[in-house]
C-alpha positions as CSV (number, residue, x, y, z in Angstrom):
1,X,16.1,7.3,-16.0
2,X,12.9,8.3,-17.9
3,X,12.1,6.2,-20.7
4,X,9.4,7.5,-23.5
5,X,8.7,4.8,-25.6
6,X,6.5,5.3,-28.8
7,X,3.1,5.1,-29.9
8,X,3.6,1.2,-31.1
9,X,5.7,0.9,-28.5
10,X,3.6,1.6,-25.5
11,X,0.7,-0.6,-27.4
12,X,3.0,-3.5,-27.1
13,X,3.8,-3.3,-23.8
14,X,0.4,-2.4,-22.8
15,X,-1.2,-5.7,-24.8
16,X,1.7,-7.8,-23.3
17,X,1.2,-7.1,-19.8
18,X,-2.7,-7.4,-20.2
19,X,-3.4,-10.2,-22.7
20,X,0.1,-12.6,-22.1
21,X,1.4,-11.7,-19.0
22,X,-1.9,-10.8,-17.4
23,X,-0.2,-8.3,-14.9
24,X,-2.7,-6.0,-13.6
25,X,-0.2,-3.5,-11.7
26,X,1.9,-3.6,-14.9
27,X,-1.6,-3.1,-17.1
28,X,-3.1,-0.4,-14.7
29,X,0.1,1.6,-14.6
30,X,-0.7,2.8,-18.4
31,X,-4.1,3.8,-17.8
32,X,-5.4,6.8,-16.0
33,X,-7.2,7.8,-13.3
34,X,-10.5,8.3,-15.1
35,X,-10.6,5.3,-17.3
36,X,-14.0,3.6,-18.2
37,X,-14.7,0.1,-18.9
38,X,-17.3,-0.9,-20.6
39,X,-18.6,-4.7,-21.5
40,X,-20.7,-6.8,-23.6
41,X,-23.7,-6.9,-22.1
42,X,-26.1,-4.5,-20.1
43,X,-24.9,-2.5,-16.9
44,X,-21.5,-3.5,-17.9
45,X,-19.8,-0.3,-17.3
46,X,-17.3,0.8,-14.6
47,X,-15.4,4.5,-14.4
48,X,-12.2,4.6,-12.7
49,X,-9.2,2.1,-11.7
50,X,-10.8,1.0,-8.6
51,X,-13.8,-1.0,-10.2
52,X,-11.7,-2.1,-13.1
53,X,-10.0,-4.5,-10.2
54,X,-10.4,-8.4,-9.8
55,X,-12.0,-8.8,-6.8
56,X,-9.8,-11.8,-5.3
């Protein structure tokens, strides 16, 4: 069964899974391949899934 959810919807989900829940399967399965990260502070950047990973 495919679900669509809407606009609010999939904001929900996609802040409950990264900020409450932190899930990062669940969080990384909303994002695409080509995402980019940036941070605070200089050289914080990252392009992709891969780099967006906690290294464990």
């Amino acid at each position: 069964m495919n679900v669509q959810l809407t606009a609010i919807e999939t904001m929900f989900e996609f802040c409950h899974n990264w900020f409450e829940l932190r899930d990062l399967e669940a969080t990384a399965a909303f994002l695409s391949e080509n995402v980019s990260f940036m941070g605070t502070g200089l050289g914080e950047a990252a392009w992709g899934k891969r780099p967006g990973e906690r290294r464990r």
